[in-house]
C-alpha positions as CSV (number, residue, x, y, z in Angstrom):
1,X,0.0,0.0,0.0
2,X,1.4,3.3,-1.0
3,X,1.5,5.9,1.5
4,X,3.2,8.7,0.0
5,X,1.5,12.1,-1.0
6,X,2.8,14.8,-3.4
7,X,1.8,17.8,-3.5
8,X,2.4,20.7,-6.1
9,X,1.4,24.2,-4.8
10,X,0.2,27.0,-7.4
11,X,2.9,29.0,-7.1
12,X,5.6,26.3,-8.6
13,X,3.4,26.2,-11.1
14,X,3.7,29.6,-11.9
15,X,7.2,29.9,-11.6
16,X,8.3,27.0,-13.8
17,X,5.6,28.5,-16.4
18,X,6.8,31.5,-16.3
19,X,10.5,30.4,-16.7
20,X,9.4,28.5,-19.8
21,X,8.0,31.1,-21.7
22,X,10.6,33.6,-20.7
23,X,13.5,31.5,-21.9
24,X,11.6,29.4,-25.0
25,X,8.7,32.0,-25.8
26,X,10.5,33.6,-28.6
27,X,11.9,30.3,-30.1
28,X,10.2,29.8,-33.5
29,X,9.9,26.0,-33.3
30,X,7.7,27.2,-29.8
31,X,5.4,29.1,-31.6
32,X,1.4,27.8,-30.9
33,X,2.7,25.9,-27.8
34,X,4.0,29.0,-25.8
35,X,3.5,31.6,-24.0
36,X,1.3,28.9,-21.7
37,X,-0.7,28.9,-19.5
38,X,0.5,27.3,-15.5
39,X,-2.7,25.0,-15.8
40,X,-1.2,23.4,-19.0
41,X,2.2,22.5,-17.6
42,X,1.8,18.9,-17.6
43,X,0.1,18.8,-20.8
44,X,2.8,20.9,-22.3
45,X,6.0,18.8,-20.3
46,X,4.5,15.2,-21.6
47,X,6.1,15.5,-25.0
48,X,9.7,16.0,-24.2
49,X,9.8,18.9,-26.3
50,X,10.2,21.6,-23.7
51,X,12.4,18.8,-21.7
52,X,15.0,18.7,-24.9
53,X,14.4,22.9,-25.5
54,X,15.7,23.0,-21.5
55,X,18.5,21.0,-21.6
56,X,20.0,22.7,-25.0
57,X,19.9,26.0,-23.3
58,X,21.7,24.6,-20.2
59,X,24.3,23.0,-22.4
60,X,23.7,23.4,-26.3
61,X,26.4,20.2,-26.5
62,X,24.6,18.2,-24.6
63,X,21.6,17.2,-27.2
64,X,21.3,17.6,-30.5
65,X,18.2,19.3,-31.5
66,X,17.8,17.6,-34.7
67,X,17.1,14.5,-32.6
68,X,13.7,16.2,-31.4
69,X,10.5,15.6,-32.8
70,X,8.7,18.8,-33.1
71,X,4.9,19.8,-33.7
72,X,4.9,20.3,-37.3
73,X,1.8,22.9,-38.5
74,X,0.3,22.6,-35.6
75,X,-0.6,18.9,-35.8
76,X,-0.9,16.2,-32.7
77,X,2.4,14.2,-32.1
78,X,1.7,10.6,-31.8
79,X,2.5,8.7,-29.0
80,X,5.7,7.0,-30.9
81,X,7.1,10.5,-31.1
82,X,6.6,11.7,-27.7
83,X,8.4,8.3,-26.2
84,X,11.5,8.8,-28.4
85,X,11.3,12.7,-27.1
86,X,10.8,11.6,-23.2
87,X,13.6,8.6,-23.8
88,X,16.1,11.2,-24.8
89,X,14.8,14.1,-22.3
90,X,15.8,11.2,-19.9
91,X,19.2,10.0,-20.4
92,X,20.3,13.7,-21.3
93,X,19.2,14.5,-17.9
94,X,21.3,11.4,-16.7
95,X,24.3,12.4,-19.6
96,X,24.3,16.0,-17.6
97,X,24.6,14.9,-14.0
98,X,20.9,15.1,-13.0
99,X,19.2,12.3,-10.6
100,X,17.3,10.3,-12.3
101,X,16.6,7.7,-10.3
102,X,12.6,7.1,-11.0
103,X,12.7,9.3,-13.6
104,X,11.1,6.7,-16.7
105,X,9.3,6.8,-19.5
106,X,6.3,6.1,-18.1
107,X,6.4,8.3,-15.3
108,X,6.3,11.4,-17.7
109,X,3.6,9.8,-20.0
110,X,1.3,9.0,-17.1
111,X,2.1,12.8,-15.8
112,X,3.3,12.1,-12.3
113,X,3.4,15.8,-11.6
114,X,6.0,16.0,-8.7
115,X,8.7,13.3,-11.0
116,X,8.0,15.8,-14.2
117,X,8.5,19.1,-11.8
118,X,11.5,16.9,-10.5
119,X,13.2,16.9,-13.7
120,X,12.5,19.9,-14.9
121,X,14.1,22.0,-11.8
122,X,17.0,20.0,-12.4
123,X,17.4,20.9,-15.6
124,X,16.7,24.6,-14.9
125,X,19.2,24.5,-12.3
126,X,21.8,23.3,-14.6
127,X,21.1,26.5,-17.1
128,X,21.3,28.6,-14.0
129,X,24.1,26.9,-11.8
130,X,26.6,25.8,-15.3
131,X,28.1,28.6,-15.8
132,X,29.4,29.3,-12.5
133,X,33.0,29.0,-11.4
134,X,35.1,29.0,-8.6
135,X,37.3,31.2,-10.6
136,X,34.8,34.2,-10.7
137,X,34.7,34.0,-6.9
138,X,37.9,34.0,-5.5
């Protein structure tokens, strides 16, 4: 029997949503999805998309962007799409030094909210943390 709760307040949502659509909302492959709203996070997180958009601005070496599959015109990904996206959001994630451990496939695809928030603050805090050195503060 599982006893553990998760909770996710309003106010993370905001924040990561408003993140997002500061640091993606004016790249062109983006456009339709973003800016979003906080109440779509999930929805918006369950492709891998924005995963793979994160983890190229925290270190553009560490995917390669022609490996995503993108929303083209507008249309529906299929599912087949969105696992590939996920499979390589994950083991980038692992590839950059994030925790992973249950992290999956199907933890993002059946939107477990507090693994998918887990994921992507680690990735944020790689863009944020990465470029600091012990050399600029002596």
């Amino acid at each position: 029997m599982d006893s553990t709760y998760h909770t996710v307040t309003e106010g993370e949502l905001q924040a990561f949503t408003n993140y997002i659509n500061h640091f993606l909302g004016e790249d062109k492959e983006m456009a339709g999805k973003l800016p979003m709203k906080h109440t779509s996070l999930f929805e918006y997180l369950q492709d891998g998309v924005i995963f793979c958009k994160l983890q190229h601005l925290a270190n553009p070496n560490a995917i390669m962007m022609e490996a995503v599959n993108l929303h083209l015109d507008g249309q529906e990904m299929n599912v087949f799409k969105k696992r590939e996206n996920v499979n390589l959001a994950i083991a980038t994630a692992k590839a950059m030094g994030c925790v992973t451990t249950n992290i999956t496939l199907e933890s993002i695809m059946d939107r477990r909210e507090h693994i998918m928030l887990g994921l992507t603050w680690q990735v944020i805090e790689q863009q944020l943390l990465g470029k600091i050195e012990l050399r600029h503060f002596p």
